[in-house]
MDTraj code that builds the backbone (N, CA, C; nanometers):
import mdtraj as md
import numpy as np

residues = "UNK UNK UNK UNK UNK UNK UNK UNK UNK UNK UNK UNK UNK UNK UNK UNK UNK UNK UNK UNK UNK UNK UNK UNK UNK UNK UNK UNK UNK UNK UNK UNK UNK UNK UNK UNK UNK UNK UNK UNK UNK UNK UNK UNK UNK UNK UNK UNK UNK UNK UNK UNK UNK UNK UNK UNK UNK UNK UNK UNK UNK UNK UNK UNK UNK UNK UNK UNK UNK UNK UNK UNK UNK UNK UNK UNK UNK UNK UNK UNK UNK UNK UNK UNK UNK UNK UNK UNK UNK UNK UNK UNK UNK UNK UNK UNK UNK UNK UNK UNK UNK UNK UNK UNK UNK UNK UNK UNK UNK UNK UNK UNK UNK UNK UNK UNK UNK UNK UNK UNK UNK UNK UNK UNK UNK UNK UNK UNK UNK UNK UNK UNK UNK UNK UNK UNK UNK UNK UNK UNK UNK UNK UNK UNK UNK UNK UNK UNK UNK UNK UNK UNK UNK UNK UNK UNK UNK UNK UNK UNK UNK UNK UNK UNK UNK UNK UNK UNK UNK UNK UNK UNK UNK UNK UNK UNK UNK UNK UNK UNK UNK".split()
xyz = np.array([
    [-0.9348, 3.4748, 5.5212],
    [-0.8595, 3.3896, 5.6103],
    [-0.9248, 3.2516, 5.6120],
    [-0.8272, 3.1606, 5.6180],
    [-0.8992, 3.0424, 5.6307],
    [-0.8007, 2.9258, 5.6612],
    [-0.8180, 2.7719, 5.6460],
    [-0.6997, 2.6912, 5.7036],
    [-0.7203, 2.5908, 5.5899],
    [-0.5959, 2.5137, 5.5624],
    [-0.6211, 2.3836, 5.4680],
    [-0.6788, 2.2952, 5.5613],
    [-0.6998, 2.2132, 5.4361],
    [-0.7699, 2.0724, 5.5275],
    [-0.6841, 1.9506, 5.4538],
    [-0.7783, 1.8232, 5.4939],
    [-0.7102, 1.7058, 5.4329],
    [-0.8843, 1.6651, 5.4143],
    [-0.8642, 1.5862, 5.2933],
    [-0.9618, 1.5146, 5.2463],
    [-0.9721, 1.3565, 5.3004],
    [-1.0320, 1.3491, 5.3651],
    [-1.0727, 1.1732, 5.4110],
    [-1.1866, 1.1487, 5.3875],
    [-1.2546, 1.0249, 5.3779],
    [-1.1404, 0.8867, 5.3698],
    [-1.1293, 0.8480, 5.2274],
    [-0.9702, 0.8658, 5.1435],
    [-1.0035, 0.8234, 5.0173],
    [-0.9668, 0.7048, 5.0058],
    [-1.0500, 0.6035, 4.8871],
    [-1.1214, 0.7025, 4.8122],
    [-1.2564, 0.6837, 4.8268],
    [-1.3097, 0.6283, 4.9351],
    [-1.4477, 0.6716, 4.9809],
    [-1.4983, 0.5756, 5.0892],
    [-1.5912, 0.6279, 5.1940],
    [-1.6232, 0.5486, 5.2904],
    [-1.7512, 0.4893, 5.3328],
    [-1.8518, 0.5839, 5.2035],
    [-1.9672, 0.5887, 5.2326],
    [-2.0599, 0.4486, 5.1944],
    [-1.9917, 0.3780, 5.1061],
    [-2.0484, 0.2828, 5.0768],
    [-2.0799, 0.1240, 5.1758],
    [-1.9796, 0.1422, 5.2728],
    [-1.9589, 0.0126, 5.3758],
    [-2.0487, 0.0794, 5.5113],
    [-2.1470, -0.0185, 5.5474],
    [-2.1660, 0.0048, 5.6963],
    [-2.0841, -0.0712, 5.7835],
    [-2.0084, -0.1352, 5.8036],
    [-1.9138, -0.0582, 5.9302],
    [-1.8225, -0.0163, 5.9421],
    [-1.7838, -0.0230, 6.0867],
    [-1.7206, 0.1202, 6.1756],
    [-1.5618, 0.0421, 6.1818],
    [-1.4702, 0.1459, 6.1385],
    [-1.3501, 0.0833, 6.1317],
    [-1.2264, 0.1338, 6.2268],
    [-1.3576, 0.2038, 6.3403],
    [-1.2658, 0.1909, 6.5084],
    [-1.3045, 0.0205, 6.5377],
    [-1.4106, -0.0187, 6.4971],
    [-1.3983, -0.1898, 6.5646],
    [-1.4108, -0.3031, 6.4604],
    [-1.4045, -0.2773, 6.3229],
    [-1.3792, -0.3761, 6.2186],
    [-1.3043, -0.3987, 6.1087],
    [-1.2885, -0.4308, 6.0381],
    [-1.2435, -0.4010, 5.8850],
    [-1.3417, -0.4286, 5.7703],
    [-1.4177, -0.3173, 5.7507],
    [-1.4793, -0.2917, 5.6344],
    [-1.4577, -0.3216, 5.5145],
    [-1.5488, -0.3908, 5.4752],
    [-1.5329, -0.4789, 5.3389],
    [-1.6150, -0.3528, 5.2245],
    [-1.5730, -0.2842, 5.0708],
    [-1.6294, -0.2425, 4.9921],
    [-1.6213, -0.3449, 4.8688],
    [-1.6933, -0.3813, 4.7824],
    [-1.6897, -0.5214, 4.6933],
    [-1.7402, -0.4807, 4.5951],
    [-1.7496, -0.3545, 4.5736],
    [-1.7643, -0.2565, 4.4030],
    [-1.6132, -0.2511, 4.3467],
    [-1.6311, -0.2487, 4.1761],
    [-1.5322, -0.2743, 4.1114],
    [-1.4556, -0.1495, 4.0939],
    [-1.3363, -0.1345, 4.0300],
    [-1.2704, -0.0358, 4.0799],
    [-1.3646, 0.1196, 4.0137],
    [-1.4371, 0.1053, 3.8782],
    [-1.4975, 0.1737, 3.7889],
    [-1.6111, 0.2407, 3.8393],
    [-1.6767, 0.1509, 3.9138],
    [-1.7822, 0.2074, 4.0150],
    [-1.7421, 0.2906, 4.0945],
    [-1.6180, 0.3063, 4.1915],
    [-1.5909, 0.3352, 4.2711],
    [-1.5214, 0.4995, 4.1979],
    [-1.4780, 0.5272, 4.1111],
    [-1.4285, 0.5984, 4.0362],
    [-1.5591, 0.6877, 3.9893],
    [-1.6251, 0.6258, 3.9630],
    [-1.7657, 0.7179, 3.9031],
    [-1.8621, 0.7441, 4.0351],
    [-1.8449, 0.6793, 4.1758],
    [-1.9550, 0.7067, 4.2753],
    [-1.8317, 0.7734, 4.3674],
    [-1.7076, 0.7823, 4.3955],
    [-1.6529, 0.8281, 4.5127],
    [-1.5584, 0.9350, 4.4801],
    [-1.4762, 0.9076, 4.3640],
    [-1.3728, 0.9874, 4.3362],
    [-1.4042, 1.1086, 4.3096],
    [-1.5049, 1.1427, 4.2716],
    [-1.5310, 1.3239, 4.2052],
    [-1.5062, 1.3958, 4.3099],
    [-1.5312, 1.3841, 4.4273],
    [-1.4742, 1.4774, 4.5295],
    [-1.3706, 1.5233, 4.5531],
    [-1.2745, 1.4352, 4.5779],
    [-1.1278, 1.3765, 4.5822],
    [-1.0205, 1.4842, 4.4423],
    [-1.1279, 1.4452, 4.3070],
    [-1.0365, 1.5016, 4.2071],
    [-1.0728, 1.6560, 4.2086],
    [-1.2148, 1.6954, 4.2174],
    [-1.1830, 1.8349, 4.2453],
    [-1.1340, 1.8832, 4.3492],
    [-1.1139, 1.8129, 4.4675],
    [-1.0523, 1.8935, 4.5714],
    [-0.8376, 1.8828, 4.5187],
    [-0.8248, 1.8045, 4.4147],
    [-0.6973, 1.8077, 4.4319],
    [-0.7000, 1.9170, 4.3346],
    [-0.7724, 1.9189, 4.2006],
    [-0.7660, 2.0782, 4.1497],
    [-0.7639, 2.1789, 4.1636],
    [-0.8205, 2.2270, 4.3158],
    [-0.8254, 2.2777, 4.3577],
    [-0.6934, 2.3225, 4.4637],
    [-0.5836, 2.1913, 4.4571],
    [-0.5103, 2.2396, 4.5460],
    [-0.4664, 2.1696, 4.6749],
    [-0.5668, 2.0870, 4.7438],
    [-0.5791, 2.0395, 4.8368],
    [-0.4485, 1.9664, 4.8595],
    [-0.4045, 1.9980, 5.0122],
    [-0.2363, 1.9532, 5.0183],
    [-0.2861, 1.8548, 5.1274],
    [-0.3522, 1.7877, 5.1715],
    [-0.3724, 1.6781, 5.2076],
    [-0.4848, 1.5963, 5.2036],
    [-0.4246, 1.4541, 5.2497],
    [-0.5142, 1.3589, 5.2126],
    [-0.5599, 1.2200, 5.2999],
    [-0.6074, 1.1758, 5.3608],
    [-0.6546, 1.0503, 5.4211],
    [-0.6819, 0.9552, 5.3731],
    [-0.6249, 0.8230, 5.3399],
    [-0.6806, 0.7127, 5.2977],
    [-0.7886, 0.6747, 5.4247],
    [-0.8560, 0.5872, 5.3778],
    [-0.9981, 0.4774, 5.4462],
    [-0.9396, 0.3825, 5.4471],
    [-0.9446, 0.3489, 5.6202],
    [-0.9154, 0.1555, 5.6287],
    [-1.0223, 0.0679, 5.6027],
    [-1.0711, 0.0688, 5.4818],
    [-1.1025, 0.0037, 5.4246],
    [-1.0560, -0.0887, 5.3022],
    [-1.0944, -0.2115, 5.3170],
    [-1.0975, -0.3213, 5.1810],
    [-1.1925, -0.2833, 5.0639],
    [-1.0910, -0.2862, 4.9855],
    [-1.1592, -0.2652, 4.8516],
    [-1.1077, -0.4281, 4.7495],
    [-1.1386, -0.5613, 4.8060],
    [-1.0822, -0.6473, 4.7569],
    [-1.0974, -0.6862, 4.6285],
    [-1.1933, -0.5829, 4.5167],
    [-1.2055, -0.6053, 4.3574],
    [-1.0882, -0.5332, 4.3433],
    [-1.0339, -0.4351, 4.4277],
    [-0.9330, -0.3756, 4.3487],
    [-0.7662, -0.4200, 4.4589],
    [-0.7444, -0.4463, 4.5580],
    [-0.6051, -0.4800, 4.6302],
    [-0.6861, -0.5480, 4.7417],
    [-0.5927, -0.6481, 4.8286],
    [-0.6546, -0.7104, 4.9617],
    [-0.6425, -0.6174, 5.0896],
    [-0.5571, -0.5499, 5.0324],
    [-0.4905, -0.4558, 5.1492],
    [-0.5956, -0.2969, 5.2171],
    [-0.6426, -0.2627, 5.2973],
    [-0.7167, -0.1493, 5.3214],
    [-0.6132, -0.0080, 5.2546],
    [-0.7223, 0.0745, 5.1806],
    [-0.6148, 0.1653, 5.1516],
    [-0.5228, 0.2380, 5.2171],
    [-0.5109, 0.2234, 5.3569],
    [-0.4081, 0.2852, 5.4164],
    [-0.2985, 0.2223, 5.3631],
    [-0.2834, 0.0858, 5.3376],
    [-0.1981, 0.0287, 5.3469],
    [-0.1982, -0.0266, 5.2025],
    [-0.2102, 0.0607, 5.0847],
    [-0.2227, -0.0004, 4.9630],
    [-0.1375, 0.0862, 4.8802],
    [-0.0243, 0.0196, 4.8154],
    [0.0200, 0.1299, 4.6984],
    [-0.0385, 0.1489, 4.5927],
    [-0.1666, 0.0581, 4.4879],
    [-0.2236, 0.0565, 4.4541],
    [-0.2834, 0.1957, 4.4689],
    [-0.3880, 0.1946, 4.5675],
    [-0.4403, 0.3245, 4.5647],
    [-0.3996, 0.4666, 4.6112],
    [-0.2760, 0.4519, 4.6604],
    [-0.1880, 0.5909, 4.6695],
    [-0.1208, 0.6148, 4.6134],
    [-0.0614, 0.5135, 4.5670],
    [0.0652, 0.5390, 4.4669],
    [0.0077, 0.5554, 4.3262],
    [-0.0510, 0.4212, 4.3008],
    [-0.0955, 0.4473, 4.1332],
    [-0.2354, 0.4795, 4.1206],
    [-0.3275, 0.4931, 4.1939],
    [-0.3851, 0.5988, 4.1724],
    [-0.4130, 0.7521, 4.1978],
    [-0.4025, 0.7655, 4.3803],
    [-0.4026, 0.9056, 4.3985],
    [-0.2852, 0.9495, 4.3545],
    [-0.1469, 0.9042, 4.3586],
    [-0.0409, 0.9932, 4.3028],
    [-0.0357, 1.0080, 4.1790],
    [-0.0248, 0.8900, 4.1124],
    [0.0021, 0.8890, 3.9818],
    [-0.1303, 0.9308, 3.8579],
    [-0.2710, 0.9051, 3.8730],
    [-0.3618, 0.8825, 3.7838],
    [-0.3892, 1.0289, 3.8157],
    [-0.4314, 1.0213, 3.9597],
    [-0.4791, 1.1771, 4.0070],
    [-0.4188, 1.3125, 3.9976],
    [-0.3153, 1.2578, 4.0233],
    [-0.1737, 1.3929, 3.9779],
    [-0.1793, 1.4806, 4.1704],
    [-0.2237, 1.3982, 4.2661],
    [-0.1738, 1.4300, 4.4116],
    [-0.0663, 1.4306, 4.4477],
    [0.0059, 1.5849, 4.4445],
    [0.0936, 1.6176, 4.5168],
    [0.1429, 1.6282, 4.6249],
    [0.0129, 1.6155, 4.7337],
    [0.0204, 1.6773, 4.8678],
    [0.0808, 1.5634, 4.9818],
    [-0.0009, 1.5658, 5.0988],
    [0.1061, 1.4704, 5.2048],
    [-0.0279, 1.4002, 5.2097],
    [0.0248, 1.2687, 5.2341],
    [-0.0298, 1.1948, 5.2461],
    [-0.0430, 1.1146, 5.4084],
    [-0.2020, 1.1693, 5.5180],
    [-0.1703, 1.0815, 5.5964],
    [-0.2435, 0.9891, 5.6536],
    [-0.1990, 0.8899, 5.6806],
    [-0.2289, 0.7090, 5.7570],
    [-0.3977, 0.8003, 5.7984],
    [-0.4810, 0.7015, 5.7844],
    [-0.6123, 0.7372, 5.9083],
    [-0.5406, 0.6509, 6.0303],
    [-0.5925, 0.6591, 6.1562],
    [-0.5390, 0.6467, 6.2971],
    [-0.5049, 0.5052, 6.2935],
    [-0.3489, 0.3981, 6.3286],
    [-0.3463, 0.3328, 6.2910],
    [-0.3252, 0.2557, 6.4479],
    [-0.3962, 0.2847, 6.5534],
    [-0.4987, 0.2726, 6.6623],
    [-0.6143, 0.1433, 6.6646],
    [-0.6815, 0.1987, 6.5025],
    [-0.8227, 0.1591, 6.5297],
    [-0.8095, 0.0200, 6.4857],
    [-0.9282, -0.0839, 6.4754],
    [-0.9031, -0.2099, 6.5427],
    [-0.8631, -0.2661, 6.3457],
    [-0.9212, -0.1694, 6.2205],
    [-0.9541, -0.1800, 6.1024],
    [-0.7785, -0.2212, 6.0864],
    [-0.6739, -0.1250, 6.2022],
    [-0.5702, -0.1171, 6.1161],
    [-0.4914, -0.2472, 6.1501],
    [-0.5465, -0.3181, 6.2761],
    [-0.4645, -0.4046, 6.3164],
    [-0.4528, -0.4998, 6.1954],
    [-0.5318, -0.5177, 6.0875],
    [-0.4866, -0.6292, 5.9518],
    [-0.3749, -0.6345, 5.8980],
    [-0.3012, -0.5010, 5.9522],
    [-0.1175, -0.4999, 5.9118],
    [-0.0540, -0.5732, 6.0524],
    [-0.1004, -0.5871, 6.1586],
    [-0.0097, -0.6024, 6.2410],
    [0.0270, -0.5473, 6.3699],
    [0.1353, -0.5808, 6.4175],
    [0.1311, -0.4707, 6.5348],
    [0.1713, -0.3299, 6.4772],
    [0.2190, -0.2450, 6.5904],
    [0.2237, -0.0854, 6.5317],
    [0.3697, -0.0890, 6.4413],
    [0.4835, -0.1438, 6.4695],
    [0.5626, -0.1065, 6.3763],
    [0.5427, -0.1403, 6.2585],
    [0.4532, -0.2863, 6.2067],
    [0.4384, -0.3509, 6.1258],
    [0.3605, -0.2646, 6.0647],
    [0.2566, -0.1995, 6.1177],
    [0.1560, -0.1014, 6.0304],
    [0.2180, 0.0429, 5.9867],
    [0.2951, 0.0624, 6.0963],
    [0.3871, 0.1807, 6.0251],
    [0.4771, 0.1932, 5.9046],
    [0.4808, 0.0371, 5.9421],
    [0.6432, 0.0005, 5.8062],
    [0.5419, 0.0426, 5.6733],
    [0.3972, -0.0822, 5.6607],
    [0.2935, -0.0769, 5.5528],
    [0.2469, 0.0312, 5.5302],
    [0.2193, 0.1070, 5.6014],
    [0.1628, 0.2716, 5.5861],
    [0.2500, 0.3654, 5.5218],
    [0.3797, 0.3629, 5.5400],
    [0.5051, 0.4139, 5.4385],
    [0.4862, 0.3601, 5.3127],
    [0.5078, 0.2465, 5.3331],
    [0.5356, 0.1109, 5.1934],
    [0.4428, 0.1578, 5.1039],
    [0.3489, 0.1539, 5.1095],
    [0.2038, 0.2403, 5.0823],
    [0.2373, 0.3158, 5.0062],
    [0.2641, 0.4694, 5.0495],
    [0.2734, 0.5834, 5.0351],
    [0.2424, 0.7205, 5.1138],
    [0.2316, 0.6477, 5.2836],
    [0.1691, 0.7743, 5.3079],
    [0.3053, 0.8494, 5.3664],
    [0.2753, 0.9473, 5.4005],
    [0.4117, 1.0666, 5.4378],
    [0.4030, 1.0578, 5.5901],
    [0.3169, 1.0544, 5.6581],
    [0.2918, 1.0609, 5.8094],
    [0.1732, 0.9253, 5.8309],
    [0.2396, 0.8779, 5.9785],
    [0.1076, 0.8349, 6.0192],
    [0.0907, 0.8702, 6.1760],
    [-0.0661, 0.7844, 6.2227],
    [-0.1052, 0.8740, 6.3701],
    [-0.1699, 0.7397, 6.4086],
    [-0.1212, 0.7620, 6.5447],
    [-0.1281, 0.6753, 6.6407],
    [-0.1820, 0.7738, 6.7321],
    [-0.3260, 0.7262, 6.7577],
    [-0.4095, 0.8215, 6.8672],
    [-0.4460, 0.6772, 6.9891],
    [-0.3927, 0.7586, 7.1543],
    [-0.4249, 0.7196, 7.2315],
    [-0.3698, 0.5782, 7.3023],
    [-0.2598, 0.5617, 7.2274],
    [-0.2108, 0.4233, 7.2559],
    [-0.0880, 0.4762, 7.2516],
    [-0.0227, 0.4758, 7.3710],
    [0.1513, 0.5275, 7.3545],
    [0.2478, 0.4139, 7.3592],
    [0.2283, 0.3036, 7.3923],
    [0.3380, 0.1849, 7.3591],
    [0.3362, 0.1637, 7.2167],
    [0.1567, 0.1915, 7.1410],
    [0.2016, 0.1306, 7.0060],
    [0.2536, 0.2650, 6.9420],
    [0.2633, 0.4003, 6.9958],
    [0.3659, 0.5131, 6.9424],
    [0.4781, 0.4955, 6.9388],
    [0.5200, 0.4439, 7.0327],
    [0.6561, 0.3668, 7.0999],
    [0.7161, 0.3089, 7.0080],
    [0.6670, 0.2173, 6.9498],
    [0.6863, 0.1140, 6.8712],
    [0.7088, 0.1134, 6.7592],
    [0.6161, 0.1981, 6.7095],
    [0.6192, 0.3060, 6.5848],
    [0.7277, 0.3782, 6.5699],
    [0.7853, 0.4666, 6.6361],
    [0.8810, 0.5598, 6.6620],
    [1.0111, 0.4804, 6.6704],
    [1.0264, 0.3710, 6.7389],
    [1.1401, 0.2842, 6.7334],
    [1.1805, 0.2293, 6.5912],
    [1.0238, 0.1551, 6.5142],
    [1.0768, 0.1474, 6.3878],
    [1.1394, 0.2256, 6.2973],
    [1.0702, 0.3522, 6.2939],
    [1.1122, 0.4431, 6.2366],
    [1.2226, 0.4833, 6.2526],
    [1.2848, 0.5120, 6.3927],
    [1.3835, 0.5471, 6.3714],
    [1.4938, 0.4439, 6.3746],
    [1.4994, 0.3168, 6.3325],
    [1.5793, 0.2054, 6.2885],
    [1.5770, 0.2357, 6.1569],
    [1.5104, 0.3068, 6.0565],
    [1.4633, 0.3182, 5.9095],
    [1.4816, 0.4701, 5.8606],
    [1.5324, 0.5820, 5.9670],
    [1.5381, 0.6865, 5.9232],
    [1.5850, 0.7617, 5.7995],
    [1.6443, 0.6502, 5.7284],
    [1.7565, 0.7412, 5.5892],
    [1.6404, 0.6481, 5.4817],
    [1.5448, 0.6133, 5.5214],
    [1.4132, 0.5999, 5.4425],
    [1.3363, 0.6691, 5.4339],
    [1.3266, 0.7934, 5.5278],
    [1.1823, 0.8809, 5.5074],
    [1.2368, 1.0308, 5.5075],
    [1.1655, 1.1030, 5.3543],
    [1.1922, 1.2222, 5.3358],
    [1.0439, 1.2824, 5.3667],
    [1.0081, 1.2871, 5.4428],
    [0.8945, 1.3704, 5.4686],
    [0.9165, 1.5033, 5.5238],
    [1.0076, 1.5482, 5.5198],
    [1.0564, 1.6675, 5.6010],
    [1.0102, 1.7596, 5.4897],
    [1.1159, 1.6738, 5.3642],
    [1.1129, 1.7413, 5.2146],
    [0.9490, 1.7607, 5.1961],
    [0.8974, 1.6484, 5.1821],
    [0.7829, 1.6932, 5.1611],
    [0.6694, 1.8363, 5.1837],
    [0.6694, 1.8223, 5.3273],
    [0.6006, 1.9183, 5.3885],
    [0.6919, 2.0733, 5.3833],
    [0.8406, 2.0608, 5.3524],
    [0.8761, 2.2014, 5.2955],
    [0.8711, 2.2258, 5.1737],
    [0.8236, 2.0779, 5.0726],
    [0.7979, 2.1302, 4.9382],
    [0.6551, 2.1827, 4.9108],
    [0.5555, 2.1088, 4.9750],
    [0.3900, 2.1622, 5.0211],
    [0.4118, 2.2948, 5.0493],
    [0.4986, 2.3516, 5.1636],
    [0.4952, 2.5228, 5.2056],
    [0.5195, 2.5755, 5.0902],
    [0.6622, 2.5496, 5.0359],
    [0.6546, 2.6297, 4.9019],
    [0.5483, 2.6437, 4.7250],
    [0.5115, 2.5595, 4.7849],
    [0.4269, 2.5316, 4.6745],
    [0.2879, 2.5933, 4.6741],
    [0.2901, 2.6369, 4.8441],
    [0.1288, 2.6986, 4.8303],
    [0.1661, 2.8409, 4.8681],
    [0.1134, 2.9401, 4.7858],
    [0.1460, 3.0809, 4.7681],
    [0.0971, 3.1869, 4.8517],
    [-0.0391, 3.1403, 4.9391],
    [-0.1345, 3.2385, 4.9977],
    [-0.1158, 3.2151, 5.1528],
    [-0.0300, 3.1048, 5.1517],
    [-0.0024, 3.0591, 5.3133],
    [0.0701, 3.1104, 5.4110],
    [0.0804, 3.0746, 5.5416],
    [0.1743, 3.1164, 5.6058],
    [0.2063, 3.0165, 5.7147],
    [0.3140, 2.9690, 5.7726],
    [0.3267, 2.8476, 5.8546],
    [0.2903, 2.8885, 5.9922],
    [0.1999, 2.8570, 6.0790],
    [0.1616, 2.9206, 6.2024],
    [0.2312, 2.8095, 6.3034],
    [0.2090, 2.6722, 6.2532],
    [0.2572, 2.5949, 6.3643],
    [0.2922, 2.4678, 6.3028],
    [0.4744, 2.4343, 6.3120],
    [0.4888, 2.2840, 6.2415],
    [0.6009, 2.2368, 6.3371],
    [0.5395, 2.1209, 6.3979],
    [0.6547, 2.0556, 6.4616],
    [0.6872, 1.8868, 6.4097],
    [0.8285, 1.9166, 6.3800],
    [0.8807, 1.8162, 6.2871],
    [0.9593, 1.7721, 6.3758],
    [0.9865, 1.6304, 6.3883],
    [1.1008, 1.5634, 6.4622],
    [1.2125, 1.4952, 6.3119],
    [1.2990, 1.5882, 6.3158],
    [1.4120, 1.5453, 6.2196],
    [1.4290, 1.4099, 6.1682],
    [1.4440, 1.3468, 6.3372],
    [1.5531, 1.2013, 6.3488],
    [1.4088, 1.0928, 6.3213],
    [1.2960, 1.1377, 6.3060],
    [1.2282, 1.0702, 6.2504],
    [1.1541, 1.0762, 6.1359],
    [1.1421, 1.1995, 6.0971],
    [1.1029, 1.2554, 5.9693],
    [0.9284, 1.2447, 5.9898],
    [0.8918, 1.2756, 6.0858],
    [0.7095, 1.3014, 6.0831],
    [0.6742, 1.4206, 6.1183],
    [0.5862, 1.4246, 6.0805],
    [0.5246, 1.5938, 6.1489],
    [0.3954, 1.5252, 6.2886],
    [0.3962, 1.6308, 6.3727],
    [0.3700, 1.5985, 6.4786],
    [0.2380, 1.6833, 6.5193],
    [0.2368, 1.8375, 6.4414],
    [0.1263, 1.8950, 6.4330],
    [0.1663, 1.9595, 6.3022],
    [0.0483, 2.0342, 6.2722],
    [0.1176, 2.1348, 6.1823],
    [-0.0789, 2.1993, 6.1591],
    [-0.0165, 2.3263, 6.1366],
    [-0.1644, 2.4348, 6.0745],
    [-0.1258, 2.5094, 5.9930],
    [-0.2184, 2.5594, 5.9196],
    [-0.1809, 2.7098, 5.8430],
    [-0.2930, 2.8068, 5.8402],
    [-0.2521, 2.8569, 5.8266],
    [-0.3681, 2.9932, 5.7666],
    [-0.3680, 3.0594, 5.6632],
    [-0.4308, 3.1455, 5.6009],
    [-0.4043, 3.2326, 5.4968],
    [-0.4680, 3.3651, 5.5411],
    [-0.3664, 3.4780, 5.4249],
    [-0.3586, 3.5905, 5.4687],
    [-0.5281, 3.6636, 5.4056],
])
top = md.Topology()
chain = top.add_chain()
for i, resn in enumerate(residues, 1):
    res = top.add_residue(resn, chain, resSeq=i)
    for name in ("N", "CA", "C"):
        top.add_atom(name, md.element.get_by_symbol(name[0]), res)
traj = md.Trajectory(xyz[None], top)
């Protein structure tokens, strides 16, 4: 028995000292470095399977200006495309002060899609949920994440769905767990 996880923060966090509940973290290694010191984790955990994933609000400005939450660069053409990541992809908390470089909350929600991620989370701030949720659902016949997370169930064989709450009219997941048998 056991539960999936999500891998954060890709594609790595360890290299920046600071804290990106109160800054925006600058990383200034080239993309090659970063590939040979951060990614090995990342690629065996997707060989392994791993159906989710966390970008780092962090700047990686040798490789996009944008923090990878908010980078298609590194979700799209690399974790999806180079990496061969199937799984869901979600926002780190777009709360913290790292994420405000997109904007207010709808603005970071819009970028956090634009991106690539499948879900994002807004911890502790309910106007900027608000806000979030309003965009979204002005944009709803834009987001298939529903698909997603029922193509993830089917796709993983040993699972079983214990708890997923999906809001349709917005297409996010709101919790979700699993277990295995």
């Amino acid at each position: 028995m056991g539960i999936n996880i999500v891998g954060k923060h890709f594609p790595g966090h360890g290299f920046v000292p600071g804290d990106t509940h109160i800054s925006v973290p600058k990383d200034h290694r080239h993309l090659q470095t970063i590939i040979t010191e951060d990614i090995f984790p990342f690629k065996q955990a997707i060989t392994k399977g791993i159906m989710g994933i966390m970008p780092a609000d962090v700047q990686y400005p040798e490789i996009d200006k944008n923090p990878a939450t908010f980078s298609s660069i590194w979700l799209k053409t690399i974790l999806r495309d180079q990496l061969q990541f199937q799984g869901f992809i979600f926002s780190d908390c777009l709360s913290m002060s790292a994420a405000s470089y997109a904007g207010d909350f709808a603005e970071r929600t819009k970028k956090a899609f634009t991106a690539g991620c499948n879900a994002v989370l807004i911890c502790n701030d309910r106007t900027g949920a608000k806000s979030a949720l309003k965009w979204m659902n002005s944009q709803s016949s834009l987001f298939s994440n529903t698909d997603k997370l029922i193509e993830i169930k089917k796709n993983t064989q040993k699972h079983k769905q214990e708890r997923a709450i999906i809001s349709n009219s917005f297409q996010t997941v709101t919790a979700t767990s699993f277990y295995y048998d």
